[in-house]
N, C-alpha and C positions, 0 to 999 in steps of 0.2 A: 504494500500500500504506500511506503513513504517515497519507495521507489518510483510508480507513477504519478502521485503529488509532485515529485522531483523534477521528472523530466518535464511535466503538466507547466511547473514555473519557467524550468529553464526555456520551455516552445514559449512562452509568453513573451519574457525576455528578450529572446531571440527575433520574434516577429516585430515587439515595438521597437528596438533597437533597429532591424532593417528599415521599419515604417518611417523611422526617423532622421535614419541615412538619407530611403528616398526620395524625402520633402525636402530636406536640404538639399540634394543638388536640385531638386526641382526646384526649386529657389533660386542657387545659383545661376540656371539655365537661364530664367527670366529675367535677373538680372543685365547678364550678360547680353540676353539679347535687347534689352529696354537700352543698353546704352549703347548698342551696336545702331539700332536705329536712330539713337539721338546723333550720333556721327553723321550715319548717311541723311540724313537733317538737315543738319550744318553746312555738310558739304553741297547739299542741293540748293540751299540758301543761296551761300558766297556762289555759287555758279549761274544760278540767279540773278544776280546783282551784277556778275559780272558781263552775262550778257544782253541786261536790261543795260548798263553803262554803254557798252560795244552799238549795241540800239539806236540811243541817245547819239554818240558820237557820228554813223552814217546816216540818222537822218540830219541832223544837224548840215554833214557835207552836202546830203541830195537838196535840200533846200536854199544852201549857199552855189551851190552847183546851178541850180533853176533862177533860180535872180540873176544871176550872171550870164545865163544863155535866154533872158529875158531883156535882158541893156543891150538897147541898141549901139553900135560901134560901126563909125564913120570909116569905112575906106581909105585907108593912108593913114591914118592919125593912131595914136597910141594907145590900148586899153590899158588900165588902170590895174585889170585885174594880170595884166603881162609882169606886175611886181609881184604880186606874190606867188608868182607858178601856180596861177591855179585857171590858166588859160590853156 
């Protein structure tokens, strides 16, 4: 009898100890991946940003582009925009 009492406690033991192993790396897993996404976040942010600026910067020229192939320029005479290379 004390015998299977025995082994009765030690399977007890034994199952919440593994129970408790497998919530903790189940823990850890989520962890890990909760900050794995915070990364890929971040990085999709700053890339983002950088090509909303990239954006910003060619319409910016297509519009300095269109004003200047909207001035008219006199045959013979000088454009203005022949200073800054952007003729």
């Amino acid at each position: 009898m004390v015998v299977l009492i025995s082994f009765i406690c030690i399977a007890l033991t034994a199952s919440v100890a593994y129970a408790a192993f497998v919530y903790g790396r189940q823990i850890g897993y989520t962890k890990r991946d909760n900050e794995a996404l915070k990364d890929d976040k971040k990085a999709m942010q700053d890339h983002i940003e950088t090509l909303t600026l990239e954006y910003m910067q060619l319409e910016t020229q297509y519009k300095q582009e269109q004003h200047d192939k909207a001035r008219p320029v006199n045959p013979g005479s000088w454009d203005p925009s022949q200073l800054n290379a952007r003729g």
